[in-house]
C-alpha positions as CSV (number, residue, x, y, z in Angstrom):
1,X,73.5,73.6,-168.4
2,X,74.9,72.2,-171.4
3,X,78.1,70.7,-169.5
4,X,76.1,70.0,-166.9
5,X,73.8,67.3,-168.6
6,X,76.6,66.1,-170.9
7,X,78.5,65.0,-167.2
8,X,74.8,63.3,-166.6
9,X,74.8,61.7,-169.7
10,X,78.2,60.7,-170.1
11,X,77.6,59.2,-165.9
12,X,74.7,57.2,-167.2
13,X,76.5,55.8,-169.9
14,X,79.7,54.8,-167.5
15,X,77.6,54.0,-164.7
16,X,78.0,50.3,-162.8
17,X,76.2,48.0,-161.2
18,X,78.2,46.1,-159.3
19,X,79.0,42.3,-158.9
20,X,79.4,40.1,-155.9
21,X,82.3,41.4,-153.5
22,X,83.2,37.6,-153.4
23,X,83.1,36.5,-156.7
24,X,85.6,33.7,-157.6
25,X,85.9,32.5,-154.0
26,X,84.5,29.6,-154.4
27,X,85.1,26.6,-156.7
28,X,83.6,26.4,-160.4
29,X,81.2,24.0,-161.0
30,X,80.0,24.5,-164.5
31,X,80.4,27.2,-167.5
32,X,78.3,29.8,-168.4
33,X,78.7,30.5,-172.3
34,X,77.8,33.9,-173.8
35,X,77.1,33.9,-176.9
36,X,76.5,37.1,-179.4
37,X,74.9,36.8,-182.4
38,X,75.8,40.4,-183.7
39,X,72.9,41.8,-182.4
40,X,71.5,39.4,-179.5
41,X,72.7,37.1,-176.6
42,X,71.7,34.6,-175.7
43,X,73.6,32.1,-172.7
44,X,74.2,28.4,-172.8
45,X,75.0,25.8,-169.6
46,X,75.1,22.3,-169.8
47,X,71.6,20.7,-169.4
48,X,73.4,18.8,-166.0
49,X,73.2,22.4,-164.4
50,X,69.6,22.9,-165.0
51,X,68.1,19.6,-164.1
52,X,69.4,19.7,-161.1
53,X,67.4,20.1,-158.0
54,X,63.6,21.2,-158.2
55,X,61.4,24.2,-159.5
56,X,59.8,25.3,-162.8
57,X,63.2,25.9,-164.6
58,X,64.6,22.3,-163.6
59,X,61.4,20.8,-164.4
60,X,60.9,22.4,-167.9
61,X,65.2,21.5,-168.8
62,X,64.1,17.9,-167.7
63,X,61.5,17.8,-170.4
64,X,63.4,19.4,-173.6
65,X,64.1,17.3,-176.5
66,X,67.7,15.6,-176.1
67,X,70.6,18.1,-175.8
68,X,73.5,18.0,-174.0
69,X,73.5,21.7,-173.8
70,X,70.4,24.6,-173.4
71,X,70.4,28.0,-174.7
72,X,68.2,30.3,-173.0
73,X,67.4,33.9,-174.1
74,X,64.2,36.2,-174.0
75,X,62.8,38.4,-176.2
76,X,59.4,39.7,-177.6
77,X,56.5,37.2,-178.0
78,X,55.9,37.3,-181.5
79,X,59.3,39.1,-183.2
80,X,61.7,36.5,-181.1
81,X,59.4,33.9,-182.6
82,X,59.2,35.0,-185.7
83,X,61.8,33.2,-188.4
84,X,60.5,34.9,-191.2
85,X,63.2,37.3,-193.4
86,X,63.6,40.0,-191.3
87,X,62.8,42.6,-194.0
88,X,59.2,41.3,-193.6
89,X,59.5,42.6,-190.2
90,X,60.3,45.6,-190.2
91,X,57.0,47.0,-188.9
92,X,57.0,43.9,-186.0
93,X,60.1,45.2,-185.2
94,X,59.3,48.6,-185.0
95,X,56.7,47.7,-182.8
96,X,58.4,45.3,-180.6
97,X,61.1,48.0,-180.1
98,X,59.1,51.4,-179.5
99,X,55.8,49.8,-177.9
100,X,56.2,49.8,-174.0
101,X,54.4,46.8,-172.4
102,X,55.4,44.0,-175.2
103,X,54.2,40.5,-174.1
104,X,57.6,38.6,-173.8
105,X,59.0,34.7,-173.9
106,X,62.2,33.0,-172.3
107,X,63.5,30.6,-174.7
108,X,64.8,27.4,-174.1
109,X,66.6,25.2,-176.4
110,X,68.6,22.0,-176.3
111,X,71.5,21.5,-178.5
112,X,73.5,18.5,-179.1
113,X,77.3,19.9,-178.8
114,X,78.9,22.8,-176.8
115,X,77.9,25.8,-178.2
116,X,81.4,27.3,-178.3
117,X,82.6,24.6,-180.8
118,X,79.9,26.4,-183.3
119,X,80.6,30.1,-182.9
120,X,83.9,32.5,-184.2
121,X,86.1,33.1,-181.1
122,X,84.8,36.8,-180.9
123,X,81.3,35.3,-180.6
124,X,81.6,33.4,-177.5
125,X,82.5,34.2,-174.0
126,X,83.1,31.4,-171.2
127,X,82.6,31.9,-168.1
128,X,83.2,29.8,-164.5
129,X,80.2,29.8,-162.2
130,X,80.5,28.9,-159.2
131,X,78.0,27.0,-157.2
132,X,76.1,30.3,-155.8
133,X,76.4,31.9,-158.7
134,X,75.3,29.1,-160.5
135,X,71.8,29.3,-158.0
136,X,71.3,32.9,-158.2
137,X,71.3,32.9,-162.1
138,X,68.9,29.8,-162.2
139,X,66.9,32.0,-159.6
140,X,67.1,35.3,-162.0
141,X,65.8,33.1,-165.1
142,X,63.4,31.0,-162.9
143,X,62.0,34.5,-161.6
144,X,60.9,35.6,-165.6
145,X,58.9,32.8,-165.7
146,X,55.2,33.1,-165.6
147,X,54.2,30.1,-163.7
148,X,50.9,28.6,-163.7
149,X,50.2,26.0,-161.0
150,X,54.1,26.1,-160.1
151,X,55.1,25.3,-163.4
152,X,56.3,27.4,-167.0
153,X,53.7,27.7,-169.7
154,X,54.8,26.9,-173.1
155,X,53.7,29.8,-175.3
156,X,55.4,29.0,-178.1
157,X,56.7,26.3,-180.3
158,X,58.1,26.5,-184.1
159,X,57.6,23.7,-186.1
160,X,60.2,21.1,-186.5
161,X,62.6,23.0,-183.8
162,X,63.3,21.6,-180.3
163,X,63.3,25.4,-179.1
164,X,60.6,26.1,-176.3
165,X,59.4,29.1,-175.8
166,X,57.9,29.9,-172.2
167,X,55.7,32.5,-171.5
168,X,57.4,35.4,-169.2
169,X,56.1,38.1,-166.2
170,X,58.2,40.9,-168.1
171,X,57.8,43.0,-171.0
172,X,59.8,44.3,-173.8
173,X,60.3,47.2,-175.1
174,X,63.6,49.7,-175.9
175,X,63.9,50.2,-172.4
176,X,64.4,47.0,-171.3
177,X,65.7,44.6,-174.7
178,X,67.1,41.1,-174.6
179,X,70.6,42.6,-174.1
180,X,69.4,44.3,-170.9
181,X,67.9,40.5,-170.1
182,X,71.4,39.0,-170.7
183,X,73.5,41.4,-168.6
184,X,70.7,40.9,-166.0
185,X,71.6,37.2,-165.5
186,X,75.4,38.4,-166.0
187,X,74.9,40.4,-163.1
188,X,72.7,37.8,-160.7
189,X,75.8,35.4,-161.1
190,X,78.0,38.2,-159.5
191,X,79.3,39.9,-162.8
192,X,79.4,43.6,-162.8
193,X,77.4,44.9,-166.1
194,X,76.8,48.7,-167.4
195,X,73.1,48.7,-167.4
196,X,73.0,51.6,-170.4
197,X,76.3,49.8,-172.1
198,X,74.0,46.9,-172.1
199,X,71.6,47.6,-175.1
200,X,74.5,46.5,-177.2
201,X,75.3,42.8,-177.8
202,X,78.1,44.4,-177.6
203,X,78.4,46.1,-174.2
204,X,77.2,42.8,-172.4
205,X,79.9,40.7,-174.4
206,X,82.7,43.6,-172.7
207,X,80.7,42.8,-169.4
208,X,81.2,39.4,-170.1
209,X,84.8,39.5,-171.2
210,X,86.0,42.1,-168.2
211,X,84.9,39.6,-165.6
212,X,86.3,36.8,-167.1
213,X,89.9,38.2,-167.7
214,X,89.8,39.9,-164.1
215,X,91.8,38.4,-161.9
216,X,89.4,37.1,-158.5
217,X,90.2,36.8,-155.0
């Protein structure tokens, strides 16, 4: 029994789930950054590849402050918020973590200057999207989006700080983190991710890097 559930375990961990069969067919038409802040991703792509086009996403990149870039990330309603020191929230954290059913946001935030320029080589992974790809990721963001009238409600908004924080139609918890949100959109654009792997900045970054170093059809 023992053997048995460490081969279980051990096929979790290792388990895949896989990209597009025709990834890297088609023609790149903008980056997709990934960016790792030691223990969270985030993405960035220029603002040009969100505005594009309609829907709530398009609509809500349109009206950002000025940026010629947009992170987007997700996380807990209040903790993601939250800029306090993080030793003040350690019970927030606690709760955001091991509470099932967390409210949650997806951030937005315009920045002036490519991302990658800002961050240690190790903390950055760039990545070619191709048109589809490009769509379904938009799609997989889009689709977190609580919409209210067809369009994203702000839920949140720090003071002085262009970030926007939307509310979202999932939850957070240790069973599904902001890691697990990242490799999500990883794997919408045709990248294959390690669901378990992915509770790790780490693990998504690996995702992230495999893909990008792969050779394509």
């Amino acid at each position: 029994m023992i053997v048995a559930a460490v081969a279980a375990g051990a096929g979790c961990w290792t388990w895949t789930k896989p990209g597009a069969p025709d990834r890297g067919t088609e023609p790149p038409v903008a980056t997709l950054l990934v960016l790792d802040n030691g223990f969270h991703t985030d993405i960035a792509l220029p603002r040009a590849a969100l505005i594009e086009g309609t829907g709530p996403l398009a609509e809500a990149a349109r009206a950002l402050p000025p940026g010629d870039w947009v992170r987007i990330g997700w996380g807990d309603a209040v903790f993601y918020v939250d800029q306090t020191p993080i030793a003040d929230r350690i019970p927030d954290g606690a709760r955001a973590f091991f509470m099932p059913g967390n409210r949650s946001v997806v951030m937005l935030d315009p920045v002036q200057s490519d991302p990658a320029t800002s961050t240690g080589e190790e903390a950055h992974v760039a990545v070619p999207l191709s048109a589809s790809a490009l769509a379904s990721l938009r799609a997989r963001v889009e689709g977190a989006m609580f919409l209210k009238d067809g369009r994203a409600v702000i839920a949140a908004q720090r003071p002085g700080d262009d970030a926007r924080f939307y509310a979202s139609t999932e939850t957070f918890w240790v069973g599904h983190l902001c890691n697990h949100w990242t490799a999500g959109l990883l794997n919408a654009a045709g990248i294959p991710i390690q669901p378990v792997r992915a509770i790790t900045s780490g693990g998504v970054m690996k995702a992230a890097e495999l893909d990008f170093s792969a050779p394509h059809a």
